[in-house]
C-alpha positions in Angstrom: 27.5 -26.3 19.6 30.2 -28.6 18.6 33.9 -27.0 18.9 35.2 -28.6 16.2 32.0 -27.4 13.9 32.0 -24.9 10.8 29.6 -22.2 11.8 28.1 -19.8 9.2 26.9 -15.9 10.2 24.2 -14.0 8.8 24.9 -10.1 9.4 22.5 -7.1 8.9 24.8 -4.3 8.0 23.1 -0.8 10.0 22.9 1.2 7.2 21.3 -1.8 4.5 18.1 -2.2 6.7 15.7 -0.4 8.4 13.7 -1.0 11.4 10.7 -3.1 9.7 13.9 -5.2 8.3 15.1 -5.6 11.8 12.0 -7.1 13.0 11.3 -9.4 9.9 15.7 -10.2 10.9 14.7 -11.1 14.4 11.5 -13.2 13.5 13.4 -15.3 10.9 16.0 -16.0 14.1 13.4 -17.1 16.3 11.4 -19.2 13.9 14.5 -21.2 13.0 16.0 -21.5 16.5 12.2 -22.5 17.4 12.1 -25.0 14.2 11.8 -28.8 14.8 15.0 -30.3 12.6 14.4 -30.5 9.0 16.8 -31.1 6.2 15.5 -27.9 4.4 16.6 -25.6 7.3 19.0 -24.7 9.4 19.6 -24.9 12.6 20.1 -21.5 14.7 23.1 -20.8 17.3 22.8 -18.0 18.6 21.7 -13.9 17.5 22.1 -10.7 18.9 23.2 -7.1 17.9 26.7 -5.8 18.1 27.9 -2.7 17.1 24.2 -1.5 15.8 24.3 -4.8 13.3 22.3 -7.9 13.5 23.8 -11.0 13.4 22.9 -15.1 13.7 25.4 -17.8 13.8 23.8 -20.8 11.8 25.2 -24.2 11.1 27.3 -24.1 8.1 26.1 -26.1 5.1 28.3 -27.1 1.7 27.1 -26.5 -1.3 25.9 -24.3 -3.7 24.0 -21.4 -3.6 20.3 -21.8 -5.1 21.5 -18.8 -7.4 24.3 -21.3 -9.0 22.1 -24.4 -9.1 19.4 -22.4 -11.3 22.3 -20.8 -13.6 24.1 -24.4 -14.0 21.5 -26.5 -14.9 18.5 -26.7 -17.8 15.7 -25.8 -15.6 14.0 -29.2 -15.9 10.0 -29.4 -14.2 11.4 -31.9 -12.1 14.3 -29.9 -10.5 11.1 -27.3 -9.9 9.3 -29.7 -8.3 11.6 -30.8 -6.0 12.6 -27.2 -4.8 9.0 -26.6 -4.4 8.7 -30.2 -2.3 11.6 -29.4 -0.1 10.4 -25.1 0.3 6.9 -26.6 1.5 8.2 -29.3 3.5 10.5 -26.3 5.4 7.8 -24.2 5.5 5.4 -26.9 7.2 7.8 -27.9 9.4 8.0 -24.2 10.9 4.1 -24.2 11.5 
């Protein structure tokens, strides 16, 4: 990683997840630090546990949440379509 870079962390608190969480946690890791690079996903750090919570360390991307996109604009088909473009075009890239 680049030491000048913004970094972003994903953390599982212990007591908001259960072990089937953990699992579905750790596979979402590994398929994004397995992932070809995509402009639809991130790319993954590192991961581990410490202090009985889950944690990755992502690269850290600007902008807005998909939550303030949806609430800010008209919800045009063509925004839709897009979303659902880019969502596929992840999703096939981490197959």
């Amino acid at each position: 990683p680049e030491v000048d870079a913004r970094y972003a962390i994903k953390v599982l608190a212990p007591d908001l997840f259960d072990a089937k969480d953990l699992l579905r946690f750790r596979r979402e890791v590994e398929l994004l630090a397995a992932a070809p690079r995509h402009p639809s996903l991130v790319r993954v750090h590192a991961a581990g546990q410490e202090r009985g919570r889950a944690y990755f360390v992502m690269e850290f991307v600007e902008g807005e949440t998909l939550q303030q996109v949806v609430a800010r604009r008209a919800r045009d088909p063509r925004d839709a379509a897009r979303w659902v473009r880019d969502l596929a075009g992840a999703l096939a890239a981490l197959h």
